[in-house]
C-alpha positions in Angstrom: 13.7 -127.1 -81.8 14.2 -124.7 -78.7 12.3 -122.0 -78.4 13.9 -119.5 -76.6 12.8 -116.3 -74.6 14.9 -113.6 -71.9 13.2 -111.6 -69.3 14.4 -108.7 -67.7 13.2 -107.7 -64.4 14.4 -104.7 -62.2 12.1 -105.2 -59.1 11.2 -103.1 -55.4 14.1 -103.8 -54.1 16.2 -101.7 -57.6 19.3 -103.6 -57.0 20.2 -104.9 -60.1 18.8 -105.7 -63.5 18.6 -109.4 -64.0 18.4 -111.2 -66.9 17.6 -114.5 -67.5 17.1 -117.2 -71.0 14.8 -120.1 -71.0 13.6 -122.8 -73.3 10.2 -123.1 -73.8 9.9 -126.4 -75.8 7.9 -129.0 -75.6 5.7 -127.4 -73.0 8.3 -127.1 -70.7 10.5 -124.3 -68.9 14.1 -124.8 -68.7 16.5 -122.1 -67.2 19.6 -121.6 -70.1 21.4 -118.8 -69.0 21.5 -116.2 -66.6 22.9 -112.1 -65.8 22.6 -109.6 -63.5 23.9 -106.0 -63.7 24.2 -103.8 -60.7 22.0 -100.4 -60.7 24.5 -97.8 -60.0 24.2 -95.8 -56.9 23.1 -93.0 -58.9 20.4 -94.7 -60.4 18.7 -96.3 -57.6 18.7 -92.3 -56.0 16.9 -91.2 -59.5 14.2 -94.6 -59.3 13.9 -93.5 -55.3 13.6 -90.0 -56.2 11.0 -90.5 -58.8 9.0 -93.0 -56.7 8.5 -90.9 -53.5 8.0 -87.8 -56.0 10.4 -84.7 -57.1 10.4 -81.4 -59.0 10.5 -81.8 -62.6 9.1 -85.3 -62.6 8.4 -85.4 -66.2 11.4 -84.3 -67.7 13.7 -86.7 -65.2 11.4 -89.6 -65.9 11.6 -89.2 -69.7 14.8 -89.2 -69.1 16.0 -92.3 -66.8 13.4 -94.2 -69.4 16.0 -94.1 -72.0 18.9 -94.3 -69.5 17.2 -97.8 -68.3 16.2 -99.0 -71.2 20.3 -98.7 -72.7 20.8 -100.5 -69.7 18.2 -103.2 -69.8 19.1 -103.6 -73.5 22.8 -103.9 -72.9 21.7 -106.8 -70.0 20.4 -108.8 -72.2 23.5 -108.5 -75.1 25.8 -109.5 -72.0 23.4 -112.4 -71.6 23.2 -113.8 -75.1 27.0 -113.2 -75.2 27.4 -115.4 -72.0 25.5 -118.2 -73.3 27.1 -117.9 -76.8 23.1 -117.8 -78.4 22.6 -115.4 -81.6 20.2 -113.0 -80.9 18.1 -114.2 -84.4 17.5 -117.4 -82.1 15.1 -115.4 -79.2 11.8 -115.3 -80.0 10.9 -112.2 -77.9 11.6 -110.5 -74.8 9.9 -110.1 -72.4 10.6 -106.6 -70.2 8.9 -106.0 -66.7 10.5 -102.5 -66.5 11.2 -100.5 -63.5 8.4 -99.5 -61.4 8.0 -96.1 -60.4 4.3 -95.6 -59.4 1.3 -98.5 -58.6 -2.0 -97.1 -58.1 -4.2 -100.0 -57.9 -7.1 -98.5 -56.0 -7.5 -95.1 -57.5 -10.6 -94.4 -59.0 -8.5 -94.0 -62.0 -6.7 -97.3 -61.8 -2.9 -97.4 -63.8 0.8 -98.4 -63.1 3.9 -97.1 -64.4 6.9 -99.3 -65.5 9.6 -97.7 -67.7 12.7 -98.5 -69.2 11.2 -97.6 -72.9 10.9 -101.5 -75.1 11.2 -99.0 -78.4 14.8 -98.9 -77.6 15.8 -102.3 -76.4 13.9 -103.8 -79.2 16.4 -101.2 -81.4 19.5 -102.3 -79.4 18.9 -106.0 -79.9 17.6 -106.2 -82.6 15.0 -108.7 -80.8 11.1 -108.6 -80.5 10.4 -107.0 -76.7 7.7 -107.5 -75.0 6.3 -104.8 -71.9 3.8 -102.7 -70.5 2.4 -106.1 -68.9 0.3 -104.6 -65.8 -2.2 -102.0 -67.8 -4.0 -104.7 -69.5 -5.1 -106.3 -66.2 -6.0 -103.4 -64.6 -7.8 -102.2 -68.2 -10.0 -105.7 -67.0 -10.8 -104.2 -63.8 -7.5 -105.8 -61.7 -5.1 -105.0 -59.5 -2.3 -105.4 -62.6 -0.5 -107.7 -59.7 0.9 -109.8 -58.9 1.6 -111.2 -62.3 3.7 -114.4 -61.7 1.8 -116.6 -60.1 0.7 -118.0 -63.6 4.2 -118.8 -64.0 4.6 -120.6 -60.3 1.1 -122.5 -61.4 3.3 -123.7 -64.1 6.4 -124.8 -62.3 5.4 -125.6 -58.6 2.3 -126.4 -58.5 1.9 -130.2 -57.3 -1.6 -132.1 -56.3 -0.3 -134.0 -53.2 0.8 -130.3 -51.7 -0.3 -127.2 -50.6 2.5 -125.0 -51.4 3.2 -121.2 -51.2 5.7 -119.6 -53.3 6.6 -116.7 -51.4 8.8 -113.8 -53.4 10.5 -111.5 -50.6 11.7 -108.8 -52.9 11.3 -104.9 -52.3 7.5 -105.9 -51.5 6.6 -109.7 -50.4 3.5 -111.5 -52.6 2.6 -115.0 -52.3 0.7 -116.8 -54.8 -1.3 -120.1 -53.4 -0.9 -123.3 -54.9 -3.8 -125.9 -53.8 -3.1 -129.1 -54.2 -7.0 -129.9 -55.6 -6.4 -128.5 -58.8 -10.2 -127.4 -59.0 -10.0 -125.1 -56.4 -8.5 -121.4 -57.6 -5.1 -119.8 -57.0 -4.8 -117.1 -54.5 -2.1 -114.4 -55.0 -1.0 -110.8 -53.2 1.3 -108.7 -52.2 1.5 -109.2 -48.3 3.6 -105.7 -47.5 7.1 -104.9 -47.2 9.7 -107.6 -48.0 13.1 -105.9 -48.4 12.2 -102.6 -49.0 12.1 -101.1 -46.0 15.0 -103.1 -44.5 17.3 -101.7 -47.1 16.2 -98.1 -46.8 17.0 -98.6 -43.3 20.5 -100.0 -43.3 21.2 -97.4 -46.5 20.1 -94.4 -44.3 21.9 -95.8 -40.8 25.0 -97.2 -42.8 25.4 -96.5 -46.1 25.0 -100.1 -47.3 22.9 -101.5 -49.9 21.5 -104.8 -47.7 21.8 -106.4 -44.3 24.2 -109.1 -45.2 22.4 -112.5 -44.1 20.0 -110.4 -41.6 23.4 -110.1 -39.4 22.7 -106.5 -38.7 19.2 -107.5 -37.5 20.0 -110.4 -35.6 22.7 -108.1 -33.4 19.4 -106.0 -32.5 15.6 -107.2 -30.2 12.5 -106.7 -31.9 10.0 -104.7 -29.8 6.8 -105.0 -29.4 5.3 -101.9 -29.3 6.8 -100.7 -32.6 5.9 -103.6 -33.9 2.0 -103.0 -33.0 2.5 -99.3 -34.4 3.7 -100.5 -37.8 0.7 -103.3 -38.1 -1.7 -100.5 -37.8 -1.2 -99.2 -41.1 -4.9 -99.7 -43.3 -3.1 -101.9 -46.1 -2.5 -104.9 -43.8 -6.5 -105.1 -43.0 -7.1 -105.5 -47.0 -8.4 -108.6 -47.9 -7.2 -109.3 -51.0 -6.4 -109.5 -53.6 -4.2 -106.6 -52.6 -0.9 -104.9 -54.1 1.1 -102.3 -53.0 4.4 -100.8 -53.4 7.2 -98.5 -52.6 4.7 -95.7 -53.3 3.6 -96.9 -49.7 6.1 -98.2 -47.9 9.3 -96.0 -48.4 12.0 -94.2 -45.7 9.2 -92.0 -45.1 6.4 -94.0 -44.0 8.9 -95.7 -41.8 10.4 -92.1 -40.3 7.2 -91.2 -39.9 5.9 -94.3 -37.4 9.4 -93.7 -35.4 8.7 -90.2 -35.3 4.7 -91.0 -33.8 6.2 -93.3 -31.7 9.0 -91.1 -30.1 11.3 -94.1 -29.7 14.0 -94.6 -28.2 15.6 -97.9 -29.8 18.6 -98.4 -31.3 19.0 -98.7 -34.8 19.9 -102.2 -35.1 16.5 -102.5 -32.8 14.4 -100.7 -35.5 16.3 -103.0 -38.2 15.2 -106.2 -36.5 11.6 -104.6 -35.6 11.6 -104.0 -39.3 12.7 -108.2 -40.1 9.7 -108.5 -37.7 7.1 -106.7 -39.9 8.2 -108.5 -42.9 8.0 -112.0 -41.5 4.8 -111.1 -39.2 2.6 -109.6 -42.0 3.8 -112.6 -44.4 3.0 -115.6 -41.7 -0.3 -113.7 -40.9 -1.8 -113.9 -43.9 -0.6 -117.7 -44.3 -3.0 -118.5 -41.1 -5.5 -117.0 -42.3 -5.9 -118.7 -45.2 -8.8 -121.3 -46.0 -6.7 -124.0 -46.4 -3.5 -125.4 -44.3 -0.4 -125.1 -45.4 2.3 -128.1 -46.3 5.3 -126.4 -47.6 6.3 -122.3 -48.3 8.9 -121.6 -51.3 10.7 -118.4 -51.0 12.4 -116.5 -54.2 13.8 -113.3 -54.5 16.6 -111.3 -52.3 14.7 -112.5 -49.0 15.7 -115.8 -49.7 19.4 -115.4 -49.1 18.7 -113.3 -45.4 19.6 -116.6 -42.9 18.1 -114.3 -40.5 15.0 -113.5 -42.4 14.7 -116.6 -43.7 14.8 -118.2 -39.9 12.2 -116.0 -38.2 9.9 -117.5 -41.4 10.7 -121.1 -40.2 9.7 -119.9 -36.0 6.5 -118.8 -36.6 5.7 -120.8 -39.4 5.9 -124.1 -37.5 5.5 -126.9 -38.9 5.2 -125.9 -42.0 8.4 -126.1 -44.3 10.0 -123.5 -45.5 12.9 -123.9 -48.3 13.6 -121.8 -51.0 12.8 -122.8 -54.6 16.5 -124.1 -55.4 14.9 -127.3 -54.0 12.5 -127.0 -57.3 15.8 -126.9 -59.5 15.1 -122.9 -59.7 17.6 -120.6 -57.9 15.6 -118.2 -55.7 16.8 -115.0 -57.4 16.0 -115.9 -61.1 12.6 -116.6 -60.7 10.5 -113.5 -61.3 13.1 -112.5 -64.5 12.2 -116.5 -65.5 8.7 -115.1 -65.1 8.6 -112.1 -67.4 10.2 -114.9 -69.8 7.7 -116.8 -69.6 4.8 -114.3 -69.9 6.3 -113.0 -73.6 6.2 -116.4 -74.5 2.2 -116.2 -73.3 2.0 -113.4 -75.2 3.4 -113.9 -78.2 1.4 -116.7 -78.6 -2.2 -114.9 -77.9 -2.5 -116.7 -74.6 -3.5 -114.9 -71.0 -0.7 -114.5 -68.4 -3.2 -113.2 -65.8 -5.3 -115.2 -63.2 -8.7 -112.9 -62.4 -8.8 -115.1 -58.9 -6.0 -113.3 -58.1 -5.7 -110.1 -59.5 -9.1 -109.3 -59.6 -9.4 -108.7 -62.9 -13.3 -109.5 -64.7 -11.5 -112.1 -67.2 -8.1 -113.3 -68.2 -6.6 -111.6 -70.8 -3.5 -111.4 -73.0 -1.1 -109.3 -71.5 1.8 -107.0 -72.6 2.1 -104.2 -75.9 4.5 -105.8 -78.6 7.3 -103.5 -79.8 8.8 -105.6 -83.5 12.3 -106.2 -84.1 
């Protein structure tokens, strides 16, 4: 019998909602079905607006919870549609939500995802599953990242080293040794797409940098690159996470503005492609164990540009995306959240404490009933 589950994700990079099915039977995890819906431009200025902070922050937030959660819930009826599978066959969803704030090293630790599960559960008439980061942090973690359980599951082989690397709004990694008695490592490593987008939205009014083309047209330089390296959160040891509470169109105006440049903006972009790849491969080196191949998901993985700065200072070391794992790069984390309810659901953890940081590993996620 299948035993079938969707995630929703809306990640950093507040693109699109994607939407994904999967099969969980007999142990295993097979991609069904898949759907993404584009964020309108008016709904990636409210997330923006509401991450970097506004007037009336209650009352908007309130409000673009019910907004997403219409939209998350009518993702996942376009889904079920697509794949021709009644909604009475899913077991549960599970719902990441759109983050808006991450405050993993407050005294008063807490994260905030919304798109309110009350409603999609109501709209689909399906068990959702959310809220998955509080738990972790309730057991003293970071509440992220939360899928390298799921890459354990899927890429982890013992004759490899492997690195699944997710280049989204914010980049994370999650370590896979090949001597399965040695423990996972997982963080976020800094800005992935984030700031790369911002950049291109504020200088062109376009969503991405098309295959890095916009980069590659510019030079890196040095100095700015030194500048944005000094910020505290790349010194962190892990495990770390961070977000666009951090690194946002004004953390980035404000190093060109100490800096008093003079570069042109396609220049700052490819600085910018720098910072990404540099603060990724820097972390890989400095890691206890060597290295034999790097799997990149998320939006990063289609930037040719991107994607061949990783393979230069990388080396030796192979970088592919996960497609070569039968896994399209930009269904992975939504495959995730899948995956997680499915934990859930069945009163088993979806954290790992070696790499959140969390005291214990615990069952993650609030259950809202069909």
């Amino acid at each position: 019998m299948p035993e079938y589950y969707i995630g929703l994700m809306s990640g950093t990079s507040m693109d699109a909602i994607d939407a994904v099915l999967i099969n969980c039977s007999n142990n295993n995890v097979k991609l069904v079905a898949n759907h993404s819906q584009e964020l309108s431009l008016e709904t990636r200025q409210k997330i923006t607006e509401l991450c970097i902070g506004c007037d009336d922050e209650l009352k908007k937030m309130l409000s673009l919870d019910t907004e997403l959660a219409i939209q998350f819930a009518n993702c996942a009826n376009a889904l079920l549609k697509k794949s021709n599978i009644g909604h009475k066959d899913i077991i549960a969803i599970g719902s990441h939500g759109q983050t808006l704030r991450h405050y993993p090293n407050s005294p008063i630790k807490n994260s905030l995802q919304i798109a309110n599960p009350n409603i999609i559960a109501e709209l689909t008439g399906i068990t959702t599953i959310a809220d998955f980061r509080r738990r972790d942090m309730a057991a003293s973690g970071q509440g992220a990242p939360l899928v390298p359980a799921f890459h354990e599951k899927v890429f982890r082989k013992e004759n490899q080293n492997t690195i699944v690397l997710n280049i989204g709004g914010i980049a994370n990694i999650t370590v896979l040794p090949a001597d399965l008695t040695k423990d996972i490592i997982g963080f976020d490593t800094g800005p992935g797409n984030g700031l790369l987008d911002a950049w291109i939205q504020n200088q062109k009014q376009q969503n991405y940098d098309d295959n890095g083309n916009w980069a590659a047209s510019g030079t890196a330089n040095d100095e700015l690159l030194k500048l944005f390296l000094k910020e505290p959160y790349f010194q962190l040891p892990y495990p770390k996470s961070t977000g666009r509470e951090l690194f946002n169109i004004d953390w980035l105006n404000k190093m060109l503005g100490s800096n008093n440049h003079t570069l042109s903006a396609e220049d700052i972009q490819a600085s910018l492609v720098e910072l990404t790849t540099h603060s990724i491969t820097a972390e890989i080196n400095a890691l206890p164990i060597s290295i034999d191949r790097v799997l990149v998901c998320g939006g990063g993985a289609q930037n040719d540009y991107l994607m061949a700065r990783l393979q230069s200072q990388l080396g030796s070391v192979s970088v592919s995306t996960t497609a070569t794992e039968s896994i399209e790069p930009e269904w992975v984390e939504a495959m995730a959240f899948a995956w997680l309810a499915k934990q859930t659901r069945n009163n088993l953890a979806g954290n790992i404490p070696s790499v959140s940081g969390a005291n214990k590993a615990v069952i993650l996620g609030a259950i809202y009933s069909a």
